[in-house]
N, C-alpha and C positions, 0 to 999 in steps of 0.2 A: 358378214364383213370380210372382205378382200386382205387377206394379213400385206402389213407392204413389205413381207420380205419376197411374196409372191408378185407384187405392183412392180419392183428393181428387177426382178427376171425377166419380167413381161418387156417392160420397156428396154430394157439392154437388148434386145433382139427385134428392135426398131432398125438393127444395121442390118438385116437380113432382108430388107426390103430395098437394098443396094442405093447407090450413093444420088443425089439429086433432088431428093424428096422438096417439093414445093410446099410452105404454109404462109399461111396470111394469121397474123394476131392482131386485133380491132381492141383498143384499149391497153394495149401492152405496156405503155410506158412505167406503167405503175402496177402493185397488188399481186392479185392472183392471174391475170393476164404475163408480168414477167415470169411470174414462177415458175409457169405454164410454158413459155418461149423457151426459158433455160435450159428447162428439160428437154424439150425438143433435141435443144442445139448437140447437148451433152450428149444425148441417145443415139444419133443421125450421123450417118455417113455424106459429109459436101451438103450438107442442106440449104437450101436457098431461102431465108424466109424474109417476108414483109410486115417489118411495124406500124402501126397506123395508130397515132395517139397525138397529144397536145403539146406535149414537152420535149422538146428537143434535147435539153440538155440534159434530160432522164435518157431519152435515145440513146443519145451518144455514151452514156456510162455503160447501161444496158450494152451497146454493142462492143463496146474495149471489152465488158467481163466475157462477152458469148465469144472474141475474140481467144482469149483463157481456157475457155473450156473446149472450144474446137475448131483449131486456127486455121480446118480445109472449110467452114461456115460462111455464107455468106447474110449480112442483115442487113437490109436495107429500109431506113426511117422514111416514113410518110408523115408529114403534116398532115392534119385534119381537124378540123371540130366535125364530127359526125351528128351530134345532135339535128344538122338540116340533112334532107335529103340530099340537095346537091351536091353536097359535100361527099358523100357515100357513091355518090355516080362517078364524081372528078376520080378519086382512087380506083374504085373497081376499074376505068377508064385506065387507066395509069397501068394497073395491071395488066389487065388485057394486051396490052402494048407489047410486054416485057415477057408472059408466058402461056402458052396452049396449054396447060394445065394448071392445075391446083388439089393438090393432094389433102392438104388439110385447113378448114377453117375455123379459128377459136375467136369467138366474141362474150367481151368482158365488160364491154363499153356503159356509164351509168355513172350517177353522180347523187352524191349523199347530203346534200342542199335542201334545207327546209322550210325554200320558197314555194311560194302559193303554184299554181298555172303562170306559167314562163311561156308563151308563144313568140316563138320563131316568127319571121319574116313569111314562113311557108302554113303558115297559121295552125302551127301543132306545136303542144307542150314540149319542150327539149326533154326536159327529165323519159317522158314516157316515150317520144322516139328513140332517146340512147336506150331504153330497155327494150323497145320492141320494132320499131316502124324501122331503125337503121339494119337492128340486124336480120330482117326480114330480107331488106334490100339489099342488105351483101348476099343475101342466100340467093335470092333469085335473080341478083346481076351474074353472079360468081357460077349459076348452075351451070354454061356452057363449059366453062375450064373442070370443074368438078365432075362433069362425067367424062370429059376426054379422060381424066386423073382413072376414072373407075374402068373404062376402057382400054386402055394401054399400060402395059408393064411398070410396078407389079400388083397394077389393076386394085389400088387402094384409094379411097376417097371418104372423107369423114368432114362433119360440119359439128360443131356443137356450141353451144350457145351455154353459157355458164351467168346462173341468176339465181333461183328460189325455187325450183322443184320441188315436189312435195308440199309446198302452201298454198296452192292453188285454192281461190274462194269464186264464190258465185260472180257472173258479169252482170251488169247492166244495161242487157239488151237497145234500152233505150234510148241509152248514151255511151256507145263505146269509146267513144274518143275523149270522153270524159269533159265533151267542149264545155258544159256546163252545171258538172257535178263533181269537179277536179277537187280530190286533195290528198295527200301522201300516200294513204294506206289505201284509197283509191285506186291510186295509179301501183301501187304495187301489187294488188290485189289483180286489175285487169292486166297489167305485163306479163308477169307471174302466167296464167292460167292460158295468155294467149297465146305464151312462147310452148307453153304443153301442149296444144292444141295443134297448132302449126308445126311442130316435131311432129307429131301423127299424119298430118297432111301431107307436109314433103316425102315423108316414107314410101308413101302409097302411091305419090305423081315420079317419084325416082328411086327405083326397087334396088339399083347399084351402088347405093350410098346410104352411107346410115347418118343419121341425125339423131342427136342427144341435147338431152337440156338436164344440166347438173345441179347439184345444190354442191357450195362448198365450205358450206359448216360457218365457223366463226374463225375469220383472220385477222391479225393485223397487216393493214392492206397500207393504213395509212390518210385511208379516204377520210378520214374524221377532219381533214385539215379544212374541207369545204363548209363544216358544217359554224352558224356562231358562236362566239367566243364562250358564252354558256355554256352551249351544247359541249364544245370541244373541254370545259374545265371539268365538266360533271363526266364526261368518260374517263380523264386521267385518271379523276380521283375511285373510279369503279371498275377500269383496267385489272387493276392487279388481283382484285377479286373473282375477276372471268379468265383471269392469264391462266390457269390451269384447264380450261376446257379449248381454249385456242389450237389448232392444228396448223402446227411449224410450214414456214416459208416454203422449204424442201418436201416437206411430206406433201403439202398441198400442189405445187406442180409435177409431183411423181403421180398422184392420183390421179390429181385430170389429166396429165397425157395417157395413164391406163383408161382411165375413162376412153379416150379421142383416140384411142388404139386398139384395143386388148377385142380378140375372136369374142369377149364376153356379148361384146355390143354388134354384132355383125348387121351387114344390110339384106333387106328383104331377098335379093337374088343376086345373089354377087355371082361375079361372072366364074363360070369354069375354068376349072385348067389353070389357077393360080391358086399357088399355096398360101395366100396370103391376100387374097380379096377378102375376103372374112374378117381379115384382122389378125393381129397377131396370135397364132395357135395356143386355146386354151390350157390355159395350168390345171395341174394335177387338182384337182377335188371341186372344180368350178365348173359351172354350168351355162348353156348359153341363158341371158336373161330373158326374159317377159319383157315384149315391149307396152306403150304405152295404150296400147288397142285390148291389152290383157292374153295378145296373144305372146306367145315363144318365137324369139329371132323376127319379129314383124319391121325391126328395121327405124323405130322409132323411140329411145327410150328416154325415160327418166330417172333418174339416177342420183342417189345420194352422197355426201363427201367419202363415203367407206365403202363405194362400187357397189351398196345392195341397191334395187329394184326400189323407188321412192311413187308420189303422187297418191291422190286422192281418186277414190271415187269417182268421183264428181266427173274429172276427166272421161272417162270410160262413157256415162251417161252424156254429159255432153257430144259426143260422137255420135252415140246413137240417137240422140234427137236433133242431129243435125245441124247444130251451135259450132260447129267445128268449118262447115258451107259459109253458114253466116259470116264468121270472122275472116275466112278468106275473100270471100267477094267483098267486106267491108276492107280491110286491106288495099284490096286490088284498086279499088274507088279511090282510097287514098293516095294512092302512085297517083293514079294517074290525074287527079284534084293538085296533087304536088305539083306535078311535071305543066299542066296548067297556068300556074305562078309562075314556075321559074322559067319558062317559055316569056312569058310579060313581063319579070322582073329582068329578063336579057335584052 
């Protein structure tokens, strides 16, 4: 475990990586997505960052408080439902517009609803594209500005994807898209395992950039408000009995911006000649992690709420039997089966 008196050093030395820094937060308006922005703002020298979430008038509180904590800050709110792809195109577009780089990417995006198979217009379950198909699609819209970020001063670029790490279970080869085997723990089960998977992938097609897929413990986020009025009476009344294992608002976006920063997590080949392509220089007694390929500094990790090394087996096995191929080209199909629709739907 990462003591967090070590996590507040790490990150206070986020200003060392000089004033301008570029991020994109996907799901920010709310949870572990703000907590995560906060910190950002509070750590950062002039930071520029992009919200992209549903609520506006969460934005706008979100950006008066980031305003409080660091008034040279810039936030700029996106609309979106990201659950369609489209939607994930129109913003990455939007950025693109606005900056040649991208420094950091955090996606939180997902929805605690416990309806059945929900298809989108684009004929994919929302729930399972907010956990996996959007933020695929930010990664691989965004990789052009992400490696300029990793190439140009001070040659830092990070993406992480914050979900369920470490619970990775078996897929369903047969149905990965769950078109007709869809339901809850289903679709957590394949999100879960495919955003492990695709963390090792991207590592190894972009050795400049590290990729992480977090676990962030148990918070109150808030998200219970989606769920029905049962669900939501039988948490209040079990709340206070989990409130003592719950990890504070602030602790939780001090971790994952260590996570989405700290030399622990560095990328496969970060470029020379900067002291801080790696990531912020490791603290006294910490080591670089195992990535998720089971090698050291591989550039791909997964990672638990307390910075230790998380994920299953299974992970690892799936690689080597090439389930890891599979799910990218099954991916890749899907873009472009998407882009298809919304081509006719235009």
């Amino acid at each position: 475990m990462v003591a967090l008196d070590v996590v507040h050093a790490s990150n206070a030395r986020l200003r060392e990586l000089g004033p301008g820094l570029v991020a994109l937060f996907v799901g920010g308006t709310s949870g572990i997505g703000e907590f995560t922005l906060k910190a950002f703002v509070k750590n950062t020298i002039s930071p520029r960052v992009y919200l992209v979430g549903r609520n506006a008038s969460a934005a706008d509180r979100i950006i008066e408080e980031c305003h409080g904590l660091n008034k040279d800050g810039k936030v700029e709110f996106i609309k979106a439902d990201v659950s369609e792809l489209a939607e994930v195109d129109r913003v990455c577009k939007e950025i693109q517009k606005k900056e040649k780089a991208v420094n950091l990417l955090v996606q939180t995006q997902g929805n605690a609803n416990l309806r059945g198979r929900d298809e989108s217009p684009e004929g994919l379950d929302r729930k399972f594209t907010l956990n996996y198909y959007s933020r695929t699609r930010f990664i691989s819209n965004l990789l052009p500005l992400l490696r300029t970020a990793s190439t140009s001063p001070p040659n830092f670029a990070r993406s992480v994807t914050i979900l369920s790490a470490g619970s990775e279970r078996a897929i369903n080869l047969d149905d990965i898209e769950l078109k007709h085997t869809f339901n809850g723990m289903r679709c957590a089960n394949h999100t879960t395992t495919m955003n492990s998977l695709m963390t090792a992938e991207f590592a190894v097609k972009e050795p400049s950039i590290t990729f992480s897929h977090t676990f962030p413990s148990v918070v109150n986020t808030g998200v219970a408000r989606e769920l029905p009025w049962w669900a939501r009476g039988a948490l209040k009344v079990l709340t206070p009995f989990f409130k003592p294992f719950f990890v504070g608002a602030d602790e939780t976006g001090q971790r994952q911006l260590f996570h989405a920063t700290s030399g622990m997590y560095p990328p496969l080949k970060p470029a020379a000649g900067s002291p801080v392509a790696a990531g912020i220089p490791l603290p006294t007694g910490t080591a670089i992690a195992t990535g998720s390929d089971g090698k050291v500094g591989s550039g791909g990790y997964l990672v638990n709420w307390n910075g230790d090394i998380t994920g299953k087996k299974l992970v690892i096995d799936y690689q080597a039997e090439g389930v890891s191929k599979t799910i990218w080209e099954h991916t890749q199909g899907i873009f472009e089966r998407v882009e298809k629709i919304n081509e006719a739907r235009a």
